[in-house]
N, C-alpha and C positions, 0 to 999 in steps of 0.2 A: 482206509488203507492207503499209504503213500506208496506210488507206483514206485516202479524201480527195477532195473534188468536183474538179473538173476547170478548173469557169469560176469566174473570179474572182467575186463577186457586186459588183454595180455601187455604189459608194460616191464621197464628195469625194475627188477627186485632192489630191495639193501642189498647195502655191501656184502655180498654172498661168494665165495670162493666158486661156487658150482657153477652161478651164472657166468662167470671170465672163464673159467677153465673148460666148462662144456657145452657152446655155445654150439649152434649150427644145427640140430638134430630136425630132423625132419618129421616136424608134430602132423602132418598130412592123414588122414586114411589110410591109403595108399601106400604108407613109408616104408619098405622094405618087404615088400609085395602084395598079392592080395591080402588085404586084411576084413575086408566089408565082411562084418555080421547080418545074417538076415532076423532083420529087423521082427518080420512077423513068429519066428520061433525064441525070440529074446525073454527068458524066464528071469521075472525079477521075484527074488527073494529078500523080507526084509532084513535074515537075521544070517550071520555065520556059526561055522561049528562052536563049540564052546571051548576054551581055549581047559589050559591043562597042567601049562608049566608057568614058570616065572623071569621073569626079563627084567635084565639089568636097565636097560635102557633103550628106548623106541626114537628115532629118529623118523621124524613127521615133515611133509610139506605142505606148505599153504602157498597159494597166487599172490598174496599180497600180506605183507607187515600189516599189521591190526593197527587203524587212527588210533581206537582208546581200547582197551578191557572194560570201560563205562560203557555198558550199552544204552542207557538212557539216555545219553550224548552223543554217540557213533555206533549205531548199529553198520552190520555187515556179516559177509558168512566165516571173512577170517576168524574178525573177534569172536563169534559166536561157538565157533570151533575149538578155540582154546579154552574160553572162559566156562563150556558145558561141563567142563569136566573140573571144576572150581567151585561153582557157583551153583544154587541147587535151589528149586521152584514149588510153588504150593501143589501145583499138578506137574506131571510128570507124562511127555511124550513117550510112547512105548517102541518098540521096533516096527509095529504092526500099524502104526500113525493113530490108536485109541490113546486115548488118556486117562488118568488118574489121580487120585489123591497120592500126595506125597512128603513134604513138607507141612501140609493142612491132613492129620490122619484121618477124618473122615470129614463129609460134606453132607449137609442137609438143606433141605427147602420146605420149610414150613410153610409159605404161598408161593405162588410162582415169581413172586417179586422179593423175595428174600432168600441171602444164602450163608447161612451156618458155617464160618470154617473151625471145626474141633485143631488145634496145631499140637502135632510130635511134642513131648516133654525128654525126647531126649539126645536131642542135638545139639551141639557146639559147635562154635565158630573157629577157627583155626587160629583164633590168640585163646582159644580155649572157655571163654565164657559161652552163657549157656544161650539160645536164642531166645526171646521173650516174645509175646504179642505186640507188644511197641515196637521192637525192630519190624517186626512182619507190615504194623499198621502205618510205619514210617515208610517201609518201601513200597508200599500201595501210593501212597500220597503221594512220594516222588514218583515213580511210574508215570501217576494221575496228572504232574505236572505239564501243562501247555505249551510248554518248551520243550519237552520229553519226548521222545522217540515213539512211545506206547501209549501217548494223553488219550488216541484217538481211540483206545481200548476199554476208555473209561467215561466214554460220551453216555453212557446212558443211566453210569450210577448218580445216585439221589445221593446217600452219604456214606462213609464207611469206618465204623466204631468197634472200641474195643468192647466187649460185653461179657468178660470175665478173663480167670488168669492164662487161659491158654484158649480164650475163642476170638474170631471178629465177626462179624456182622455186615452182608455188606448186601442195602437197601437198592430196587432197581426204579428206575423213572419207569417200565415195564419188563416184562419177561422177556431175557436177554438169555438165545442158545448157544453162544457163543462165547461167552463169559469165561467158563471153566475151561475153553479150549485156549484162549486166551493165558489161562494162568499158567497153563505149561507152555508158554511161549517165554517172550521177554518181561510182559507183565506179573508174571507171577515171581519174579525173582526177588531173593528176602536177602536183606543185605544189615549185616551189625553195622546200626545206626551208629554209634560212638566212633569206630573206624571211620565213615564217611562222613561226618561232620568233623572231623581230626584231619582227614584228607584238604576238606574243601574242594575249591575247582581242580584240584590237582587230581584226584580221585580217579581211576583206571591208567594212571599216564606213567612210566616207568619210574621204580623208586616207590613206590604206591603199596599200602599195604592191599589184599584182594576182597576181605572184608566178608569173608564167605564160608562154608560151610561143607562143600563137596570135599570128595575122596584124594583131590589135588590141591595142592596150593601154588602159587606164585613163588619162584624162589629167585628169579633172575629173567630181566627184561634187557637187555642191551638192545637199543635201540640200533634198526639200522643191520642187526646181526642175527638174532635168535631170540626167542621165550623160552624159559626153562620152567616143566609141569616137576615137582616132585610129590609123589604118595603122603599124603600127611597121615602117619602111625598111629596117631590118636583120633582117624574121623573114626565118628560114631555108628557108620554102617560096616557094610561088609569092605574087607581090605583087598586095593587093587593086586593081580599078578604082575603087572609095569612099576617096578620103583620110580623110574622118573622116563619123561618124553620130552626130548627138547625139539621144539618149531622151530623151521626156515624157512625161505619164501623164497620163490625164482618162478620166472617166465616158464611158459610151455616149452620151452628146447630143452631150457637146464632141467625144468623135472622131469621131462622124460630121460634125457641121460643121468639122470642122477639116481632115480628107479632100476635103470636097466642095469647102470654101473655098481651098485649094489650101496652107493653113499647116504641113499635114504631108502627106508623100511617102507613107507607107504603116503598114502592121500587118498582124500577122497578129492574127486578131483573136478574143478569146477566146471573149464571145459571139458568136456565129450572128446573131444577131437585127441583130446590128449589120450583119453584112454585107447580111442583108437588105434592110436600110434605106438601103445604098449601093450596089444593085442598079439597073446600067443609068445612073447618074451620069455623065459626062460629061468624060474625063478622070483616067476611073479604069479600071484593068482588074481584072477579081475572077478569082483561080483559086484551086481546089478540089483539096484533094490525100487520098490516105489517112491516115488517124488509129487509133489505137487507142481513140478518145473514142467513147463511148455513152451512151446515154439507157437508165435502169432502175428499175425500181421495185424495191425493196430491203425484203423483209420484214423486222421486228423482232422480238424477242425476247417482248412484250407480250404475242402469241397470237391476235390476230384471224386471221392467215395461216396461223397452225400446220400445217394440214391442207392437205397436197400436192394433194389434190383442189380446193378451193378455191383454190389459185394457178394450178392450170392453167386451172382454167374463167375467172378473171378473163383470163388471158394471149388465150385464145380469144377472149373478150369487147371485147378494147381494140379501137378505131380506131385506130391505127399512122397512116396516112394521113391521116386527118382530123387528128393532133395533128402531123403533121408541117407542114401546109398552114396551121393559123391558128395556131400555136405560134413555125412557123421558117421560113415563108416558099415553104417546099419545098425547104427546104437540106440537111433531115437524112434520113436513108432510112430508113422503114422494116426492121427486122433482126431478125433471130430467135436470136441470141446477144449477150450482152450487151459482147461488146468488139469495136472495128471491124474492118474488114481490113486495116489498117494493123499488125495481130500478125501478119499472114501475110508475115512475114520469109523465109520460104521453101515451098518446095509449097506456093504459092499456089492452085495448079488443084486441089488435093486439097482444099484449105480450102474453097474455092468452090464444088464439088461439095458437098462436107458440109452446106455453109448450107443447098444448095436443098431437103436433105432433110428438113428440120426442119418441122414441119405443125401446132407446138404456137404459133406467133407470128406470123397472119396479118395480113395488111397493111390489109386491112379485110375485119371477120368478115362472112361469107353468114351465110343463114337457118341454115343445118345448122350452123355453127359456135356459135352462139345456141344450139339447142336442145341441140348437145353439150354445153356449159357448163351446162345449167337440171342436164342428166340427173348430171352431175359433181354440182353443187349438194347435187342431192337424195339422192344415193348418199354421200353425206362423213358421218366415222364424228363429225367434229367442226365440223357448222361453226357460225358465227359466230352470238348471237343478241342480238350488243348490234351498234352499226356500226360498220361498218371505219375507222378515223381515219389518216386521209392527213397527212401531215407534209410541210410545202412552205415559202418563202417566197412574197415576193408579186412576183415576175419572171415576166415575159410568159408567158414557154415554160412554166417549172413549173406556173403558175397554170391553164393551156390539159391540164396530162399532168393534175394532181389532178383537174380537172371530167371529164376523158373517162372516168380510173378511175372516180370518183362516177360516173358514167352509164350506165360497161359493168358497176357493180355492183347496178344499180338494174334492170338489164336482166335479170341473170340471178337476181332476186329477193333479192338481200341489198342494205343500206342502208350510205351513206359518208357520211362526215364531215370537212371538209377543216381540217384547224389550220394557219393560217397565222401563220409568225413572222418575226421580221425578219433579215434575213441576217446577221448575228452570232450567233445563235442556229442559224439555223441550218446552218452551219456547226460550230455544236459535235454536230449528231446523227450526225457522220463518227464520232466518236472519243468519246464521252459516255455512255454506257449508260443514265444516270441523266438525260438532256437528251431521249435517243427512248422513254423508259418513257412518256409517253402517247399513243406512237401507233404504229397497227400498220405500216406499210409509207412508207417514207421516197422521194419522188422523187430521185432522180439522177442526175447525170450525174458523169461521173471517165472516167481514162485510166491505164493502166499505163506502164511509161517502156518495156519492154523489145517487143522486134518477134516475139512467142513467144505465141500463145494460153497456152499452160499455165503463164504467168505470171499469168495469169487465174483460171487455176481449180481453185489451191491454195488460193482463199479459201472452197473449200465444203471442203477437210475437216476432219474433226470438232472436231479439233481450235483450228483455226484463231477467231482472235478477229473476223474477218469474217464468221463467219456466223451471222450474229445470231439466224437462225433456228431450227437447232439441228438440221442435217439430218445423219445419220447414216449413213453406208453404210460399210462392210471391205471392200466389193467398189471403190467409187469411191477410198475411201484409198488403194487397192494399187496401182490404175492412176495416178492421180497422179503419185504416188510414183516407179512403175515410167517414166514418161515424163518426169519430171525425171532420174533418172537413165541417157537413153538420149540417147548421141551422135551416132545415126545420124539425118541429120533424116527420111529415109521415115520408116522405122520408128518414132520420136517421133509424125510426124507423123498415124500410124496407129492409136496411142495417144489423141493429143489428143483426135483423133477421134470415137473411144469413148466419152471422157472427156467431151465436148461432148453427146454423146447422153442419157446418163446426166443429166448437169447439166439438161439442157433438160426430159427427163419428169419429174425432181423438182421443175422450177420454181422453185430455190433462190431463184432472181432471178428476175426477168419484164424482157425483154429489148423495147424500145421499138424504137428505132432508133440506127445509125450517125451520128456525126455528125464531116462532113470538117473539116481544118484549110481553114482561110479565109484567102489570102492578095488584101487588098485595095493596091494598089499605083499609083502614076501609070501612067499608058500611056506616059511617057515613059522607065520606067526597066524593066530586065527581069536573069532571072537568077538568083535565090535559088530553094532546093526552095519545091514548092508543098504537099509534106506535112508530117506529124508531127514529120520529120527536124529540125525546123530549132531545135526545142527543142537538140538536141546534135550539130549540125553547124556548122559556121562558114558560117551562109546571109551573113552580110554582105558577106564575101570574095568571093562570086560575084554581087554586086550591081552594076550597074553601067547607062550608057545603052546604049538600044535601036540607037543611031546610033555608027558610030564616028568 
């Protein structure tokens, strides 16, 4: 998995009219009065009502203009948000974060290292030809490529062949649970070969045919201004209620005034804090769905953290609560693992009993929680005798997680130091080793794509270039391991389990809180998932009025 934050950080949109004319709005919590949600009563749901009538036209927000519509090349949550509703995958993310066959109409497994995909005979691409197994088995191989965005997805196949006119075959180096979750991601997208070898490098970049198959097509990209989604009359499924959705993009001020002002219909919205600030607005409905998006603090390599003893007594130490309330409004919940429940793609009830066990990441530490942390402190074979340097930008939320860390470090007798840089920078301490060499523990937030805790928490083994830390166990490597390759989801999910337990006493990460997808939308339109799904589902297709 390549790390990477979660929330765009807020910068100039393109050339956007919204941005110059409605600048200033106060994206805060706080912003025209109380607005904090309590956090502990926040129901997330993943689906809204089912809409009823039909819409000329949906005017959509995104944080940022999409690098490419080539996600093999530039992944991200913008592109991914327009292209779902385009482009269309062998499995298929559902509301509820399960998966399915989609594209591939049914799947089999003859051993546990081979996978059967049966493909639809009755799809076309939107120049109208029909899809074939060659398109599907060429867009596997791009995927699979090493320059690819999704190669990492395909580290464990052995080969992957056509084995009749509508099947592939696709052989494992071993039994891989992850696979199929995988394919309703960004690897499983099937793209008409003929369009993107006509493309060339050009392929996703404005001017660009889309080369795809979904309920939308590509009819206009003006770079810099909008995408425009129109309903393609002849896809082969069910036909959307939205004829066409055109995308903009502006900072947290302009989309919030532009929401409120009625200039745009909706967004899911990347920060939090945004929704915060259109909390209870007039003309808007907000719903809250599962995510696998979290808030964490992320040791580094540097060495203030080094000492497992000193990560737990900090995790003891935090206010969870308090950063959730002047940070996010009371949007985000307090969690004691570092990815939401939006990975509980299945045995849900097993996952949510696991959480409640965990007593290393409380919501707001008592007295005993304090004096366990001093006793940690005192008892650590390494701790820290210079201060801990907190690495953040300067955004609301982060800036709200760096001071609580400073506070709960100051509490349990060690000294913080907060490095604030600008979000270009930092964004390079995802992926830069030489960008976080001056500071110990980096605030975060980020999301996995797949609906699988143990997609999660392959980034503590030893191996792995995620952990900066440098935490070592033969016993955590095995179970990993062993639960990646295990296709039974109990038994996986019995595994992860363990696997979660282990991760949480070493404190590899220090887990903050959950944090839901945000779907802010008119009250006059209903319909799209209200969770994480909507990254790789076709939420536009199910867009539609509340009235019929």
């Amino acid at each position: 998995m390549k790390l990477k934050p979660s929330i765009a950080a807020a910068g100039l949109a393109g050339a956007m009219v919204l941005t110059a004319a409605c600048s200033g709005a106060d994206t805060g919590p706080s912003a025209g009065g109380d607005k904090t949600a309590d956090a502990a009563s926040l129901q997330l749901t993943p689906t809204t009502a089912k809409a009823k009538g039909q819409i000329p036209t949906v005017n959509w927000l995104l944080e940022d203009e999409p690098d490419s519509l080539d996600l093999d090349t530039q992944g991200g949550s913008a592109g991914r948000t327009v292209l779902t509703n385009v482009c269309e995958r062998l499995y298929q993310l559902q509301p509820d974060m399960s998966v399915r066959p989609f594209l591939a109409r049914t799947a089999t497994s003859p051993d546990a290292k081979t996978l059967v995909l049966t493909l639809r005979d009755d799809v076309s691409f939107h120049d109208g030809s029909k899809m074939t197994a060659d398109d599907v088995l060429f867009s596997l191989k791009r995927h699979a490529n090493p320059e690819m965005e999704q190669s990492d997805e395909f580290e464990n196949v052995a080969r992957m062949t056509r084995t009749g006119d509508r099947e592939i075959t696709i052989a494992f180096k071993q039994p891989d649970a992850l696979f199929t979750k995988a394919l309703a991601g960004d690897a499983g997208l099937v793209y008409n070969r003929e369009q993107v070898e006509k493309a060339g490098k050009d392929f996703g970049t404005p001017g660009q045919g889309d080369a795809c198959s979904g309920p939308y097509k590509v009819s206009d990209w003006k770079s810099g201004d909008s995408i425009v989604l129109n309903r393609d009359d002849a896809y082969w499924g069910a036909k959307p209620l939205t004829q066409q959705v055109v995308f903009r993009w502006a900072d947290d001020s302009a989309m919030v005034n532009a929401l409120k002002t009625g200039a745009a219909d909706g967004t899911y919205a990347d920060s939090i804090s945004t929704a915060a600030a259109l909390k209870g607005t007039k003309g808007l409905d907000q719903h809250y769905g599962p995510s696998t998006a979290a808030l964490a603090l992320i040791p580094t390599e540097r060495g203030g953290l080094a000492d497992p003893g000193i990560r737990r007594a900090l995790s003891l130490a935090l206010d969870r609560a308090g950063i959730a309330k002047s940070g996010y409004g009371g949007l985000v919940e307090p969690w004691a693992t570092p990815v939401g429940s939006g990975a509980w793609g299945y045995e849900k009830s097993t996952f949510a009993a696991a959480q409640k066990q965990l007593t290393g990441a409380p919501a707001k530490p008592d007295p005993a929680d304090i004096e366990a942390a001093r006793k940690l402190v005192n008892n650590a074979e390494a701790a820290p005798d210079k201060p801990i340097v907190i690495g953040t930008d300067s955004s609301q939320g982060r800036m709200v997680i760096a001071n609580a860390v400073r506070a709960a470090l100051q509490q349990i007798g060690l000294k913080g130091q907060i490095k604030t840089v600008p979000p270009a920078e930092y964004g390079e301490f995802y992926g830069d080793p030489e960008a976080r060499a001056e500071i110990d523990v980096l605030v975060a937030d980020w999301y996995i794509s797949k609906s699988d805790p143990i997609g999660f928490y392959d980034n503590a083994l030893s191996n792995n270039s995620n952990n900066w830390v440098g935490f070592r166990s033969s016993g955590y490597d095995s179970k990993v391991k062993e639960a990646m390759r295990t296709l039974d989801d109990t038994k996986r999910a019995a595994l992860v389990v363990d696997v979660q337990r282990r991760f949480s006493e070493a404190a590899v990460w220090i887990p903050i809180a959950q944090m839901p997808t945000a779907l802010v939308i008119s009250d006059e339109l209903t319909g799209p998932p209200a969770s994480m799904a909507y990254l790789y589902h076709p939420w536009a297709a199910e867009l539609g009025a509340k009235r019929g």
